[in-house]
C-alpha positions as CSV (number, residue, x, y, z in Angstrom):
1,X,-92.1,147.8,57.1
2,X,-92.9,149.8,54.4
3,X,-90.1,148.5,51.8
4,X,-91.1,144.9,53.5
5,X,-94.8,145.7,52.5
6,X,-94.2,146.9,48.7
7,X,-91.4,144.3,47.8
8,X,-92.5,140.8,49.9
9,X,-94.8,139.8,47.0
10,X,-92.4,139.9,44.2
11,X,-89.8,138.2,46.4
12,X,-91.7,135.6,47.1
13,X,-92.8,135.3,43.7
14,X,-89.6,135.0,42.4
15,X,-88.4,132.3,44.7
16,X,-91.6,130.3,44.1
17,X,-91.2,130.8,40.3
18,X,-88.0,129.2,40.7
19,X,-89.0,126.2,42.6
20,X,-92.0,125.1,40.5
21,X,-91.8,123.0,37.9
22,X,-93.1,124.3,34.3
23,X,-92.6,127.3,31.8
24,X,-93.5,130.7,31.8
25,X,-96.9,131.5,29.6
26,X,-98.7,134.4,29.0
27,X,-101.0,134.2,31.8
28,X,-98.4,136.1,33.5
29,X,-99.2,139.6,31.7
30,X,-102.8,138.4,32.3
31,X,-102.1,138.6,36.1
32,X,-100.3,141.8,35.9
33,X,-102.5,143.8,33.6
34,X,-106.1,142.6,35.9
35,X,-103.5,143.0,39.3
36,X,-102.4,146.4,38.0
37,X,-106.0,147.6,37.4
38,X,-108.0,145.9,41.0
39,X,-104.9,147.4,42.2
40,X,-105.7,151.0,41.5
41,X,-109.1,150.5,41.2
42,X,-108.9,149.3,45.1
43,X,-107.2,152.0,46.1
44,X,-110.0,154.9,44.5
45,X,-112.7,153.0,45.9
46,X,-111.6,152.6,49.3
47,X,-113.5,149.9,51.3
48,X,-116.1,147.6,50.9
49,X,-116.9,146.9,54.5
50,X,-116.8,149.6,57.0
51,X,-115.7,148.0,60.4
52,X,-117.6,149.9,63.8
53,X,-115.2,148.5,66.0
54,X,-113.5,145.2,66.7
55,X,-116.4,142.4,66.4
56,X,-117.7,140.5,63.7
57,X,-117.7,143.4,61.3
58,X,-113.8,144.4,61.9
59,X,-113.4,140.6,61.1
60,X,-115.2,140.6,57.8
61,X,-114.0,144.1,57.0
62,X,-110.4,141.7,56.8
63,X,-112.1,138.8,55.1
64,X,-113.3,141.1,52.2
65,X,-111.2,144.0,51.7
66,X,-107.8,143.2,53.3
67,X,-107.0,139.2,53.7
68,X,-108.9,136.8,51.7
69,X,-111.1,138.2,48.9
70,X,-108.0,140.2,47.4
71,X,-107.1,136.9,46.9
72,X,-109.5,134.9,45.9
73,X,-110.3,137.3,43.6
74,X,-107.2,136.0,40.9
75,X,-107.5,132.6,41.7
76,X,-111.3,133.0,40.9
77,X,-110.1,134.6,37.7
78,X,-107.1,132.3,36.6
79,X,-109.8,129.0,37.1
80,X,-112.0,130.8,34.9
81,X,-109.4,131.9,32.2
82,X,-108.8,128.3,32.4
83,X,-111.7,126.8,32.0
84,X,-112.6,129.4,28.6
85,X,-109.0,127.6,27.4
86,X,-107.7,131.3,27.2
87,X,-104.1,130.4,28.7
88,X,-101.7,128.4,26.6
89,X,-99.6,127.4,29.1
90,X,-99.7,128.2,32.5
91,X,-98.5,129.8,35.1
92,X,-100.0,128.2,37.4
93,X,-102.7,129.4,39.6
94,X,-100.3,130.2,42.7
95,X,-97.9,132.1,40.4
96,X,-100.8,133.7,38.7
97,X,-101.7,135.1,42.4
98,X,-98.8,135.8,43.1
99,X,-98.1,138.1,40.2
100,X,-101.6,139.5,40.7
101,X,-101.0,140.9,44.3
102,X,-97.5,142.5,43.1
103,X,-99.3,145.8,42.5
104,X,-101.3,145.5,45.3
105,X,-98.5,145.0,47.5
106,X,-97.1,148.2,46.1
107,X,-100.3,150.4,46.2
108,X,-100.8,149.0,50.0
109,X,-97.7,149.8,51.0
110,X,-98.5,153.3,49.7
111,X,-102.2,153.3,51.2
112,X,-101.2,152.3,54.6
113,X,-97.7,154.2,55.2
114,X,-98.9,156.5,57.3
115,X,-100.1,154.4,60.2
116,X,-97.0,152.5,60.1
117,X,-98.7,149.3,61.3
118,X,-97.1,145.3,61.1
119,X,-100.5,144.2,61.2
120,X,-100.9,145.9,57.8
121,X,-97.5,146.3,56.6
122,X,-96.5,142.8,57.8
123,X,-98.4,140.5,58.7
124,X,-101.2,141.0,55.5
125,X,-98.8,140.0,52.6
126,X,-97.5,137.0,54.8
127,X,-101.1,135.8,54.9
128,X,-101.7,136.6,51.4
129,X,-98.3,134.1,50.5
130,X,-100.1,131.5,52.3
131,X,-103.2,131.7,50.3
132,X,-102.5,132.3,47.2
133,X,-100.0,128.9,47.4
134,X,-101.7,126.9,50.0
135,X,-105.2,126.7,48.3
136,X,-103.8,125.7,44.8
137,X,-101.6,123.2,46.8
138,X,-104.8,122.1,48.4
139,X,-106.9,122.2,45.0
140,X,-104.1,119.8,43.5
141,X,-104.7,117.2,46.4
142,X,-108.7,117.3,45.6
143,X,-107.7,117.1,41.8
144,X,-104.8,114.1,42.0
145,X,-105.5,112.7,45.7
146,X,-107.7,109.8,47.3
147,X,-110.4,109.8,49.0
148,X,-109.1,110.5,52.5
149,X,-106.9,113.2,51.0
150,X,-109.8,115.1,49.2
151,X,-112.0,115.6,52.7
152,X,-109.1,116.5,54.0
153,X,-108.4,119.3,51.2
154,X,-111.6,120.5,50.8
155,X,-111.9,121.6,54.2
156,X,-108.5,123.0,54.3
157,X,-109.0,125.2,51.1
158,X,-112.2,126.5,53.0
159,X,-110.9,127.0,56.3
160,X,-107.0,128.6,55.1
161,X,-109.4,132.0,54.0
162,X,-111.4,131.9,57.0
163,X,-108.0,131.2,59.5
164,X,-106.3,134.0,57.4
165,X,-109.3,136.6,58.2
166,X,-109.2,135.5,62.1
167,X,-105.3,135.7,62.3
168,X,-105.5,139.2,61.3
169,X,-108.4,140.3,63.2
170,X,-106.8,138.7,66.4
171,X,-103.0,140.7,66.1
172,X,-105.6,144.2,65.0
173,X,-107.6,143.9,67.9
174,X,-104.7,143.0,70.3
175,X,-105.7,139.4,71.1
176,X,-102.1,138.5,70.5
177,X,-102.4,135.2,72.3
178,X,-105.0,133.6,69.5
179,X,-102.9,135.3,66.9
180,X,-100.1,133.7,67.5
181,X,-101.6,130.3,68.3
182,X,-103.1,130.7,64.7
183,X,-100.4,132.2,63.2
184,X,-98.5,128.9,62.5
185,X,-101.1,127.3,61.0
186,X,-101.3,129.4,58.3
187,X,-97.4,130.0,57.8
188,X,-96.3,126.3,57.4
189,X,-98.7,126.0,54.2
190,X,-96.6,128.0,51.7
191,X,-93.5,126.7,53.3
192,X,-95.4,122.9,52.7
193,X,-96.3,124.0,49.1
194,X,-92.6,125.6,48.4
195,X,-91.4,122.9,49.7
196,X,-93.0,120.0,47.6
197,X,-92.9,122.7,44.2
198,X,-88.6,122.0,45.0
199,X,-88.7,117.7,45.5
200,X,-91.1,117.8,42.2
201,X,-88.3,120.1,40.5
């Protein structure tokens, strides 16, 4: 679980790299310099949200410090690199995730050996694959799609954060039922968003 934990991310990187369309830019070191350095800077300043139990703060304790903010966090940043017309190329946002969460994936894997726990070791960086592709693949229906197609994306890319968060704090606090009822909702979107990245290529 451990080797699972520390390598998944750059796995998965590489085998979306090679399905989506485009070149390589320098937005990649971009992502690995400001990865490398939340990374670290995660790990020495520990949590954000102390949970007191399993409720509505052991649920946000997920949303902000393991599931969804880490991130949100790069995406935030690549749309804002973006916008300032710092990249040249582009990476894309997904891959620019991706590559973000690499060193986090590795200083998890460190940070949570111990307790030896799928939850953690597991299940986390397959619900961090599904957001940082599924909400670009969801931005890039608002962007290009119609109407119907842009309701339908903008809920998605607010609910896939909030499903994440609920996914994992249903397998922590052993309501493995709802976990697993939510759990294929949030896998099939980086399959989807693999999947069209290959008939585009």
């Amino acid at each position: 679980m451990n080797f699972f934990c520390f390598l998944w991310m750059l796995l998965f990187y590489l085998f979306y790299r090679s399905a989506s369309p485009g070149d390589e830019s320098s937005g990649g070191v971009w992502a690995l310099l400001l990865g490398s350095v939340a990374a670290v800077s995660r790990f020495f300043l520990g949590s954000f949200i102390t949970p007191g139990g399993f409720g509505f703060s052991r649920w946000l304790s997920g949303f902000v410090d393991i599931v969804s903010v880490p991130v949100l966090l790069p995406l935030a940043v690549y749309f804002l690199f973006a916008a300032a017309g710092i990249f040249k190329g582009g990476t894309g946002s997904a891959n620019f995730a991706l590559l973000w969460l690499i060193p986090a994936g590795a200083m998890r894997a460190v940070g949570w050996s111990a307790g030896r726990n799928p939850v953690l070791l597991v299940l986390v960086p397959l619900l961090w694959t599904s957001l940082a592709s599924g909400i670009p693949l969801f931005i890039g229906f608002i962007l290009n799609g119609r109407a119907a197609a842009i309701v339908f994306s903008v809920l998605a890319a607010l609910a896939l954060p909030l499903l994440a968060a609920t996914v994992y704090w249903a397998f922590f606090s052993q309501r493995i039922l709802l976990g697993a009822a939510l759990l294929p909702a949030v896998l099939v979107v980086p399959v989807i968003s693999a999947v069209r990245n290959i008939l585009r290529n």
